[in-house]
N, C-alpha and C positions, 0 to 999 in steps of 0.2 A: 210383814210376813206375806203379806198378799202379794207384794214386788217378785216373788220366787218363786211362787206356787202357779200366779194365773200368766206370767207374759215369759213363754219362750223367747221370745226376743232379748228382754230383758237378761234372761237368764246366761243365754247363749253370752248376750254384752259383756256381761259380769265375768263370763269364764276366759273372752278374750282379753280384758283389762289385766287381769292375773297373768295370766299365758304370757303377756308381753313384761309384765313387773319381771316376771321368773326367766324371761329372755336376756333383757337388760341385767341382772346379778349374774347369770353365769359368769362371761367373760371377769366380773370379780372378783367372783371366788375362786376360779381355775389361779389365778394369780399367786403363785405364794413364792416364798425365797427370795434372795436378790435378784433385781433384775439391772440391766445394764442398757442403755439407749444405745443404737447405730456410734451416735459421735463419742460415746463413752466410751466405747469397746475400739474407736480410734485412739483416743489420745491414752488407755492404757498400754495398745500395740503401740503407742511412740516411744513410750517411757522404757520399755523392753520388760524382760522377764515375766512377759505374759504368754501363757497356752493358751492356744484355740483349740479347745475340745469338740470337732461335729462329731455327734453322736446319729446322723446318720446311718443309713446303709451304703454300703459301698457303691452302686450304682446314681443314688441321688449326689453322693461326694463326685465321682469323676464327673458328673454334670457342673459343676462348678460350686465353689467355697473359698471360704477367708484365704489370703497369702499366710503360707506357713502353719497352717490349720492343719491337726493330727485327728485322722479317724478311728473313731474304736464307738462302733454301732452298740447304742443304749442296752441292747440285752447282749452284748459282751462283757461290759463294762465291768460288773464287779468281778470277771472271770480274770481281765484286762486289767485292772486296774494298778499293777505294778511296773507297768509300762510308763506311768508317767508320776512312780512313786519319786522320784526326786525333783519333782516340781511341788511337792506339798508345800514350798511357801512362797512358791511363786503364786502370780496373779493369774486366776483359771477365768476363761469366757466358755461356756459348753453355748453348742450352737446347732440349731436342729431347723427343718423347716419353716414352723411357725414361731415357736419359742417355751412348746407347752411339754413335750419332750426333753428339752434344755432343763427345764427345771427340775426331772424326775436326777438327772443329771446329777447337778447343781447336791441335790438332797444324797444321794449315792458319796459322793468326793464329799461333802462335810462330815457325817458318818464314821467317813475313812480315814477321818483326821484332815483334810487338808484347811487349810485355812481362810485365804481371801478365794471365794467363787463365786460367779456371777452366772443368769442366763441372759442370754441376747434377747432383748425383748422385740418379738415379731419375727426374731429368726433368719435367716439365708432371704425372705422373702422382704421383710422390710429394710435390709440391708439392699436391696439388689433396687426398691423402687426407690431410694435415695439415689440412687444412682453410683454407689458405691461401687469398686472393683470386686470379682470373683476370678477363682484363676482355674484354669478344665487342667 
């Protein structure tokens, strides 16, 4: 008891060890749904009958995105979302800057019925520092 009460130091210690515990689990728990790696989200565009959903805003799309990638910005989407009702059993990628948007995505299109959906894990961002193609 005495460790708490007499040594600021301590105390302060104590509250940074936490602080960093609770730094390290976000990026965790933000995770949910499927996710999809860079090379994943290639070899399902090889096989065909996959959407690329950026859920973007329009301005970050014409900055550059997947080939063949259809936009319809995250707070459209369930206004949007009959726009790519007949892909409900194709294979969906939703694609967003980092990948944390994607997944509100991902949750929206399962909801709606559709079936195989995935988010690009790390997003327009980790697809671009593989060195992957984007097209303006």
């Amino acid at each position: 008891m005495k460790f708490f009460t007499d040594n600021l130091f301590n105390l302060l210690l104590l509250a940074l060890i936490i602080a960093s515990g609770i730094a390290l689990l976000v990026p965790v728990l933000q995770r949910r749904g499927a996710k999809v790696t860079s090379m994943q989200a290639v070899q399902y565009m090889n096989q065909g009958k996959t959407v690329v959903l950026d859920v973007r805003d329009a301005a970050d799309f014409a900055d550059g995105h997947l080939q063949n990638a259809k936009n319809i910005p995250l707070s459209e989407l369930p206004n949007r979302i009959k726009e790519i009702e007949k892909s409900k059993n194709a294979t969906i990628i939703t694609v967003c800057d980092r990948g944390i948007r994607s997944s509100s995505a991902e949750s929206i299109l399962k909801k709606a019925g559709f079936g195989q959906v995935f988010s690009l894990e790390g997003g327009v961002s980790a697809w671009k520092s593989q060195g992957l193609p984007t097209i303006k």
